[in-house]
C-alpha positions in Angstrom: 15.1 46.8 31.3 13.5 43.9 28.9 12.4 40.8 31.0 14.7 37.8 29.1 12.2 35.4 27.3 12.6 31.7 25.8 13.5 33.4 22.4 16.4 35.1 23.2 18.4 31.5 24.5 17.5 30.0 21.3 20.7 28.1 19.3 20.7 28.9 15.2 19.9 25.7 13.4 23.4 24.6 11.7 21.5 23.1 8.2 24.6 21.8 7.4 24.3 18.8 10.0 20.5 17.9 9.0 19.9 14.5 6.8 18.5 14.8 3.7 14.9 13.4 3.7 15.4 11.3 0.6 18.9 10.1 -0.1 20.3 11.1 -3.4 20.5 7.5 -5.0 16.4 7.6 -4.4 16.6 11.6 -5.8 18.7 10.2 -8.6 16.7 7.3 -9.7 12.8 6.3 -8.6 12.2 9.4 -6.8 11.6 10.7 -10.1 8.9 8.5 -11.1 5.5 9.8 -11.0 2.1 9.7 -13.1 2.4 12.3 -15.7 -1.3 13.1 -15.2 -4.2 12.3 -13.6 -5.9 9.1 -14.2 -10.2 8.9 -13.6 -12.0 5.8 -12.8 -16.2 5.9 -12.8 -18.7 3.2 -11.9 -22.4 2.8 -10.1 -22.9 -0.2 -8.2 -24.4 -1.1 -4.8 -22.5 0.0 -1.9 -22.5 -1.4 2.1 -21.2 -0.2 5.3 -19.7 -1.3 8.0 -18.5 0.4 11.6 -15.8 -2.0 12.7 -14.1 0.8 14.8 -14.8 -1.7 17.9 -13.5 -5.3 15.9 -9.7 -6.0 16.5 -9.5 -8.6 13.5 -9.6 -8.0 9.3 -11.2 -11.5 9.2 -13.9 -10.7 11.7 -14.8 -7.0 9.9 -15.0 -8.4 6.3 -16.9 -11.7 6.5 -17.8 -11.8 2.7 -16.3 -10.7 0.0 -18.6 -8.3 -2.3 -20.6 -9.5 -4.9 -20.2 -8.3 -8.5 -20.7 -4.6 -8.9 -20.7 -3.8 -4.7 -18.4 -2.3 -2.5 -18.1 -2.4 1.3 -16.9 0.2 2.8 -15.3 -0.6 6.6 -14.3 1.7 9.1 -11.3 1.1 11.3 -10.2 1.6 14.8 -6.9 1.2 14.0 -6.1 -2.2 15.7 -4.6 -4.2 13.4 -2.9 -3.6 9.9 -4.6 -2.8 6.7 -1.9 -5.6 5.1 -4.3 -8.0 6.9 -6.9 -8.2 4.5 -5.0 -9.7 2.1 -4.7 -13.5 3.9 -8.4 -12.5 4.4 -9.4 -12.1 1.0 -7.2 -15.2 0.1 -9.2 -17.0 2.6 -12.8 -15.7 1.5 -11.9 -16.3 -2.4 -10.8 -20.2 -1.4 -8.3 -19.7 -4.2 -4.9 -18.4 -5.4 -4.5 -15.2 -6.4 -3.0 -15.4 -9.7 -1.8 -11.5 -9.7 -1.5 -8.9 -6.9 -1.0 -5.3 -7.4 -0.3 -2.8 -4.4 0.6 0.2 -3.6 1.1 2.2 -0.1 3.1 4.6 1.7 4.2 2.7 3.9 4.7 -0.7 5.4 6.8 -3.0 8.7 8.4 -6.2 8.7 5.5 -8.2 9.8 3.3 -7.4 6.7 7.1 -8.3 4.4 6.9 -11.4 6.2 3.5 -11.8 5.9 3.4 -11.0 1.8 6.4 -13.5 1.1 4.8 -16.5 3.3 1.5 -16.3 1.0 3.7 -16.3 -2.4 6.0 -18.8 -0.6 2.6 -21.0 -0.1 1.9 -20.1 -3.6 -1.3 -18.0 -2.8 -0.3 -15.5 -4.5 1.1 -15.7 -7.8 3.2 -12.5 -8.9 3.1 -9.6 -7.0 4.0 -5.6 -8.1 4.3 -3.3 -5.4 4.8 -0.1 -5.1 6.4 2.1 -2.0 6.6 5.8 -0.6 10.3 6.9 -1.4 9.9 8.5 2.1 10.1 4.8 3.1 13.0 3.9 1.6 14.5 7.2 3.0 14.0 6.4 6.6 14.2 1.7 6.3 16.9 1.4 3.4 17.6 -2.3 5.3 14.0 -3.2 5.1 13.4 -1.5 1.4 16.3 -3.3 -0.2 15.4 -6.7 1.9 12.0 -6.3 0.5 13.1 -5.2 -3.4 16.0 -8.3 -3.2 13.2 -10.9 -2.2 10.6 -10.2 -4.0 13.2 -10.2 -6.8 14.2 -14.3 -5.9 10.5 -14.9 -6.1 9.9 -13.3 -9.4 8.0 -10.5 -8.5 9.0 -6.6 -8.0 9.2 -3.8 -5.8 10.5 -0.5 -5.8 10.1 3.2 -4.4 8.3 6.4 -6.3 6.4 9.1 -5.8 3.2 7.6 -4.5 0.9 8.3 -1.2 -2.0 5.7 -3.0 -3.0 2.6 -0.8 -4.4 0.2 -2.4 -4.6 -3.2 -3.5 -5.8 -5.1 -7.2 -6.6 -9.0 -6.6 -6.9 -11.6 -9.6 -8.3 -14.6 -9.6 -8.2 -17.2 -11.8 -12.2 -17.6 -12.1 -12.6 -14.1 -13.4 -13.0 -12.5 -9.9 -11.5 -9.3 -9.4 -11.5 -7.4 -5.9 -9.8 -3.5 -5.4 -9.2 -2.6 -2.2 -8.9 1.5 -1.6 -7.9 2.4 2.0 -6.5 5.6 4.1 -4.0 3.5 6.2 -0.5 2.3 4.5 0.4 -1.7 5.4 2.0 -0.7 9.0 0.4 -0.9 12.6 -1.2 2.8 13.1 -3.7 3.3 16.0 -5.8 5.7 13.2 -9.1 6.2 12.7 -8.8 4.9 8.7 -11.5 3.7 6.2 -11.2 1.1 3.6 -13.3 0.1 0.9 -13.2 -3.5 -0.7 -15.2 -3.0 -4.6 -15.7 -6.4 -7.0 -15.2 -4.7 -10.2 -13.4 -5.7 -13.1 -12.9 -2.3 -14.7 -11.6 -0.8 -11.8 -9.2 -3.8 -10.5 -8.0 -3.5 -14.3 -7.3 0.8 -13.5 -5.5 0.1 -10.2 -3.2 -2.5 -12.5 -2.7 -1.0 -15.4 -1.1 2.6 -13.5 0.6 0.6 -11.0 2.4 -1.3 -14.2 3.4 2.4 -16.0 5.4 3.3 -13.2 7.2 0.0 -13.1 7.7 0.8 -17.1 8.8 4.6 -16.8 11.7 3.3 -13.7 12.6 0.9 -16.1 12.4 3.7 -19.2 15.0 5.9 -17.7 
């Protein structure tokens, strides 16, 4: 006689009962909205590293902001939220940031709250951000909260087919800052790696895709 094992008490899975991972309004709308190809961005500039894997504050690993043409390139411990270094760069530019350009995966109500109190103090000026439909999936309260205020406040959200973080920062001296990370806008003890780079060309290609996916949503 055959010994029993775990296997033979297993249930069949009733796929009836399982939620869909994206709900069918996303399926039927943004969830569609994608780059039809790939984009490439090349420079050569100077480049500087940091191990911050040990620092619990944004403002304490980036102390400067890069000069023209460099990139610094910290390495997290996961300790505090990559949607930190924006008050951070608003603090180490001393000035408004005319326009604001992100996309992420990913994000939690204290970096919402944190994105509408810096255009509420007008340190921002307009911001277009993009989000994971796999976010609005699984927080439809805090997508739609999000969408609806940035809405009153003149600037947009919405959900697509993106797993991209990163940011594009304007200023109204001519600066321009793109920040490239691993980790979405949402606390995540993560060993990530972000990369702040002052270059005009490639603030301008993190805009300008970031702006044809708001176009094609509004296309269809």
């Amino acid at each position: 006689m055959t010994a029993e094992t775990w296997t033979d008490s297993l249930h069949a899975l009733d796929l009836d009962v399982l939620q869909p991972v994206f709900p069918a309004d996303a399926i039927r709308k943004n969830a569609g909205v994608a780059l039809d190809d790939e984009q490439v961005f090349r420079r050569r500039g100077r480049h500087e590293a940091d191990d911050c894997t040990r620092i619990s504050r944004a403002k304490d690993c980036l102390t400067r902001l890069p000069d023209d043409g460099e990139s610094i390139h910290i390495l997290l411990s996961g300790h505090f939220r990559n949607s930190d270094f924006v008050p951070t760069i608003l603090d180490l530019a001393g000035s408004r940031c005319e326009r604001l350009s992100i996309s992420t995966l990913g994000y939690d109500r204290r970096t919402v709250d944190m994105l509408l109190r810096e255009l509420d103090g007008e340190r921002i000026g307009r911001l277009s951000m993009l989000s994971c439909v796999y976010a609005q999936s699984h927080f439809p309260d805090l997508h739609n909260w999000l969408t609806t205020e940035l809405d009153r406040r003149g600037s947009r959200h919405m959900a697509a087919r993106v797993h991209v973080k990163t940011m594009a920062f304007d200023f109204p001296d001519g600066r321009r800052f793109a920040l490239e990370s691993s980790a979405n806008l949402r606390s995540c003890n993560m060993c990530e790696l972000t990369t702040i780079t002052a270059d005009s060309g490639l603030t301008a290609f993190h805009h300008r895709w970031i702006d044809e996916l708001f176009e094609k949503a509004q296309a269809k």
